[in-house]
C-alpha positions in Angstrom: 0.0 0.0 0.0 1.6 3.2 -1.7 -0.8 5.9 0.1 -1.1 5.4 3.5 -1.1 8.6 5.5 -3.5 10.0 4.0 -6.0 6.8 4.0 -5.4 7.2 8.1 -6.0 11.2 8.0 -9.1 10.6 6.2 -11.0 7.4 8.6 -10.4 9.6 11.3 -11.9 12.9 9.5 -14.4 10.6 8.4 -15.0 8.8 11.8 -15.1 12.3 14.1 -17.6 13.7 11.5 -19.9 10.6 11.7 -19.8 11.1 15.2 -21.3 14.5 15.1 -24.0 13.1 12.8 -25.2 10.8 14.7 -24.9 12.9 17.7 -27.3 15.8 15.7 -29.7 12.9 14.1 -30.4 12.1 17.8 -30.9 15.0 19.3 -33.4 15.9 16.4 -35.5 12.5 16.9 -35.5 13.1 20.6 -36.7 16.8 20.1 -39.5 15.8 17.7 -40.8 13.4 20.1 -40.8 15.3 22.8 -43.0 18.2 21.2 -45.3 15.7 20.1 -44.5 16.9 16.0 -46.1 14.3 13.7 -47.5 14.0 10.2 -51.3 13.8 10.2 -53.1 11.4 7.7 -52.6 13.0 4.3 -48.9 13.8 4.5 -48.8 17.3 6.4 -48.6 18.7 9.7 -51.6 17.2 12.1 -51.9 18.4 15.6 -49.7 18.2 18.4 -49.9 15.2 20.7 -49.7 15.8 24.3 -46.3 16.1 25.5 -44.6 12.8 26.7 -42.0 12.4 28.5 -39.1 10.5 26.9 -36.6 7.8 28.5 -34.3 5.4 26.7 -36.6 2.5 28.0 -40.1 4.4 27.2 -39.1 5.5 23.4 -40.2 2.6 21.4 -43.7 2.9 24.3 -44.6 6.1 23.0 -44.3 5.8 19.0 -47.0 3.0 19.5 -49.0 4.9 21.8 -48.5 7.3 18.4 -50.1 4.3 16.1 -53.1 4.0 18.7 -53.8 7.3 18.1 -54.8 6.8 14.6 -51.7 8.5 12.8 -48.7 6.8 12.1 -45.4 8.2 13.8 -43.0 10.4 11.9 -40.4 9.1 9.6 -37.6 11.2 11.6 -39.4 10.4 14.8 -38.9 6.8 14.5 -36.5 4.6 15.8 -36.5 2.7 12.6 -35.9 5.8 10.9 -32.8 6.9 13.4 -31.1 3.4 12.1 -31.9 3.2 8.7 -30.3 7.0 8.6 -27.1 5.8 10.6 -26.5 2.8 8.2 -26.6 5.0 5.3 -24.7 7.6 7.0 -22.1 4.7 7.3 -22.5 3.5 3.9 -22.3 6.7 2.1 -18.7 7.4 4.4 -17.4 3.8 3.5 -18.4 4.3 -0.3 -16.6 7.9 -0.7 -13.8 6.5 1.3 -13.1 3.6 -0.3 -12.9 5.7 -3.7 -10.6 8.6 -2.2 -8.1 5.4 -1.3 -9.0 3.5 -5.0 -8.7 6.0 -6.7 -7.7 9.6 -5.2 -8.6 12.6 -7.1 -5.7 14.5 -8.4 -6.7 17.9 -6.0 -6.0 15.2 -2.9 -2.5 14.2 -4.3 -1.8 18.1 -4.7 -2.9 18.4 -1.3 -0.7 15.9 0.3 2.6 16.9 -1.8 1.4 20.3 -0.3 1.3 19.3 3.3 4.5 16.8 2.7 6.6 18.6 0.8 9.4 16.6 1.8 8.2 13.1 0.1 7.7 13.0 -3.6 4.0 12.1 -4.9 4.6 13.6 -8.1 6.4 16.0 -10.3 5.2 19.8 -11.6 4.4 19.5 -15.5 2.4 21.6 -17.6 -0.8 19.5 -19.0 0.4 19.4 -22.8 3.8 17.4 -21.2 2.8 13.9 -22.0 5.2 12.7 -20.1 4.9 10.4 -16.8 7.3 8.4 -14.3 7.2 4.7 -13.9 8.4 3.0 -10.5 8.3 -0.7 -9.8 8.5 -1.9 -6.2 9.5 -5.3 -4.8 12.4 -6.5 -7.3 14.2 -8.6 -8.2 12.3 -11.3 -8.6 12.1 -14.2 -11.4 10.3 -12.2 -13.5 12.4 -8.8 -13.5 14.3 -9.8 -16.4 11.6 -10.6 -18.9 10.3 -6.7 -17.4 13.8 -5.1 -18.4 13.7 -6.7 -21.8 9.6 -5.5 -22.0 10.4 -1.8 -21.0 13.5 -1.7 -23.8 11.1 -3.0 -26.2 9.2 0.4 -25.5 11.8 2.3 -25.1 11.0 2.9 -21.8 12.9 2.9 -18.3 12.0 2.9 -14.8 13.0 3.1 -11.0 13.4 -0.2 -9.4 12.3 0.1 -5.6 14.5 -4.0 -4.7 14.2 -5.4 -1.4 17.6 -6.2 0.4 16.6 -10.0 1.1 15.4 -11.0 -2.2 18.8 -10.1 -3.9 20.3 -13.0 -2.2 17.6 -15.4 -3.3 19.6 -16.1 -6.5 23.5 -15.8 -7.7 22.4 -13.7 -10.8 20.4 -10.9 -8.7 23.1 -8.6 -8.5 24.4 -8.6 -12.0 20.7 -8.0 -12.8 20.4 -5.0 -10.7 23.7 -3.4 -12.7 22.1 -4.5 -16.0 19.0 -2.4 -14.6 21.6 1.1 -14.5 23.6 -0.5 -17.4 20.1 -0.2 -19.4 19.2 3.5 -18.1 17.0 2.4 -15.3 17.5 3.2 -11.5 17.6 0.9 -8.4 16.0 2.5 -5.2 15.7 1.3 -1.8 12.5 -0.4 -0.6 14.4 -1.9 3.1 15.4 -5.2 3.8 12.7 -7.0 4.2 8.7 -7.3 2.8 6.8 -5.4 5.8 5.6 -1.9 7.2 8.4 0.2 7.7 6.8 1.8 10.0 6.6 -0.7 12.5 10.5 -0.7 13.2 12.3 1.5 15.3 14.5 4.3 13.6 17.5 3.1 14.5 16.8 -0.7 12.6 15.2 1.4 9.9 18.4 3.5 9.5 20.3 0.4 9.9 18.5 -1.9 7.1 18.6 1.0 4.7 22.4 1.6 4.9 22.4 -2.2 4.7 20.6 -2.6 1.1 22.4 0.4 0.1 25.6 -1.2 -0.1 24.1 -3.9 -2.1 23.1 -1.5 -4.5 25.0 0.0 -8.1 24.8 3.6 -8.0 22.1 5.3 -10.2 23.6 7.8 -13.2 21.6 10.4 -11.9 23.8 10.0 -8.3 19.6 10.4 -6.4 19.0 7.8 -3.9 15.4 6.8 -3.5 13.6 5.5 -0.7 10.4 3.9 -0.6 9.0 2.9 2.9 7.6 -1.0 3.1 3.7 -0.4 2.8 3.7 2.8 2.1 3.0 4.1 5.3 5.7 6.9 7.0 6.5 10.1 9.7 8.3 12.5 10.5 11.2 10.9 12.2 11.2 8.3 9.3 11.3 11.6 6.5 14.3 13.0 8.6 15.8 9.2 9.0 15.7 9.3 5.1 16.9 13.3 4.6 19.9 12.7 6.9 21.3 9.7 4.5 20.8 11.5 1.6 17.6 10.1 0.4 14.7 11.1 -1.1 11.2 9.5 0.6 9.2 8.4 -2.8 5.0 7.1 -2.8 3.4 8.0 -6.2 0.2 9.7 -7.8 -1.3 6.2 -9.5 -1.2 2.9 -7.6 -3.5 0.5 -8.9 -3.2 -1.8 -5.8 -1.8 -4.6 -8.4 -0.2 -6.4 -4.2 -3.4 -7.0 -3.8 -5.5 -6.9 -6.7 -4.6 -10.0 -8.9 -5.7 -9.1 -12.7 -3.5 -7.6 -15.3 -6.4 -6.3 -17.2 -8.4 -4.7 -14.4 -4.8 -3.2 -13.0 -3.6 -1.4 -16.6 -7.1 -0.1 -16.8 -6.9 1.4 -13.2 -3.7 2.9 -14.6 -4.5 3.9 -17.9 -7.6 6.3 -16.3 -5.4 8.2 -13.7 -2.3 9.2 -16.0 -1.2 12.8 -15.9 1.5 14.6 -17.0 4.2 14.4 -14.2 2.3 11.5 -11.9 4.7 8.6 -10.4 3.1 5.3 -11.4 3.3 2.5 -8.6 3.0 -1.1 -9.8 5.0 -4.6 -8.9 7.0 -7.0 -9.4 7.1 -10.6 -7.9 3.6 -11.6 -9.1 2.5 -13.7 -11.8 0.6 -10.9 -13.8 3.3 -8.4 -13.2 4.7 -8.6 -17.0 1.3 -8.7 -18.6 0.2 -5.8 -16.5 3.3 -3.8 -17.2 2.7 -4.9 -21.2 -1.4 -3.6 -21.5 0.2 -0.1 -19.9 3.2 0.2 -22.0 1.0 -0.6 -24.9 -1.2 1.6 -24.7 0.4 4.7 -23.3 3.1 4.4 -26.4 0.5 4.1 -28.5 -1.7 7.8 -27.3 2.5 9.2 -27.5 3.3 9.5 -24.0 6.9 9.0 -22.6 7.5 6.7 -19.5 10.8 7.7 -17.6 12.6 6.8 -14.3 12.7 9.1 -11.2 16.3 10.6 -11.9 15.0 11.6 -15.7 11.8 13.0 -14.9 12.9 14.8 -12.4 15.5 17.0 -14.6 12.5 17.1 -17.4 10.5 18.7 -14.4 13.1 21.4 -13.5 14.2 22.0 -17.5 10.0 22.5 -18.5 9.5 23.5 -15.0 11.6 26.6 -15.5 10.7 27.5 -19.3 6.8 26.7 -18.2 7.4 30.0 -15.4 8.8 31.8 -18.1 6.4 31.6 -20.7 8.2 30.1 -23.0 
């Protein structure tokens, strides 16, 4: 998971305004009891009832003692009414949630490179650059070379986020992570192992990166790139990062392909949230990872965009960034 401070900043927002909903939704129910407000037989306003006195125990008491009476109780004024309003409360929070995380608009990834200047979501372009930055997380793997070979088919390159433990799973690993720079790709730093790096302490976080770092080439551009396991990060982790000489990296598009296991459903995911500028997260390690990669490539070479690594886009972004100021 590429986005997570924001997904945890939002179910809280989300959870403390529910909260005062249902507070509010209460109170009203309460109050309309109370005054005896109901709906008379043909829709509108009918007479007030005497007043009753309400207790928790009593409330389901007095909206029969409303039926008796010959006019059915209120839609707000019912019980019934208080929990079908809560559940859709609920479901209307988990449906706009769900597609902020899916899918974030692109005024929510500005709004998190605004409050987190320090980690990169994604790069400055004008709209006419067609021109986006491809990372893949979780190499090497089994499948990384037929990747490399798949992105120089389309001319394209990339930033490989590797995983220290998983270059020592085979003897050809690290001459496949110098074919990677060899090729004009880059090699970033994704920790040691496969987990939340947000879980260890700063010190062992400090220590695994400096670990994996000496088991990686050194990219042309001279950046180092760090990408925290899971996607989740803070402050002390951003400084952790800074003091090394590291850049802290999450992206703009992340079709959740860790979890979501079709290449076709993936690339489209993809395909509908490129920009000019965004940072493309997808994987490798997976069985669909090549076909994925392939339906994107395709297509995006095809429409005439250009799909770069980190290191290049970001001099493209300070080069158009600085004629794009000056009119030019």
């Amino acid at each position: 998971m590429a986005n997570g401070p924001w997904l945890i900043t939002a179910l809280i927002s989300m959870f403390r305004y529910h909260q005062r909903f249902q507070s509010r939704l209460h109170w009203l129910v309460r109050t309309l009891l109370r005054t005896g407000t109901r709906f008379g037989p043909r829709g509108g306003y009918g007479r007030k009832g005497k007043h009753i006195k309400i207790d928790d125990d009593d409330e389901w008491r007095d909206v029969e003692a409303f039926d008796k009476e010959g006019c059915p109780p209120p839609f707000w004024g019912s019980m019934r009414g208080m929990v079908l309003l809560s559940l859709l409360s609920l479901l209307v929070v988990f449906v706009v949630l769900a597609y902020i995380i899916y899918k974030p608009p692109s005024f929510v990834i500005g709004f998190l490179q605004w409050k987190y200047p320090d980690v990169l979501w994604r790069f400055d372009l004008p709209g006419k650059e067609k021109i986006i930055a491809l990372t893949i997380d979780d190499a090497p793997s089994p499948y990384t070379s037929t990747i490399l070979d798949l992105l120089k088919e389309y001319n394209a390159t990339a930033t490989f986020f590797t995983i220290g433990s998983q270059i020592s799973d085979s003897a050809a690993y690290p001459a496949l992570l110098h074919r990677m720079v060899k090729e004009g790709h880059e090699v970033g730093n994704h920790g040691m192992r496969d987990e939340p790096a947000i879980s260890l302490p700063l010190t062992e976080l400090q220590r695994q990166v400096k670990e994996v770092e000496g088991m990686l080439p050194v990219n042309e551009s001279g950046r180092k790139w760090f990408r925290p396991g899971s996607g989740f990060f803070n402050a002390g982790m951003i400084e952790v990062a800074r003091k090394m000489g590291y850049k802290l990296v999450l992206g703009s598009v992340y079709p959740h392909d860790a979890q979501v296991k079709s290449a076709g459903w993936n690339s489209r995911h993809v395909l509908s949230m490129v920009r000019p500028g965004g940072v493309i997260i997808m994987h490798d390690r997976r069985g669909y990872s090549v076909e994925q990669l392939r339906l994107v490539l395709n297509s995006l070479t095809r429409k005439g965009w250009r799909v770069v690594n980190l290191g290049e886009m970001e001099k493209i972004a300070e080069s158009v960034g600085k004629k794009w100021k000056k009119g030019g």
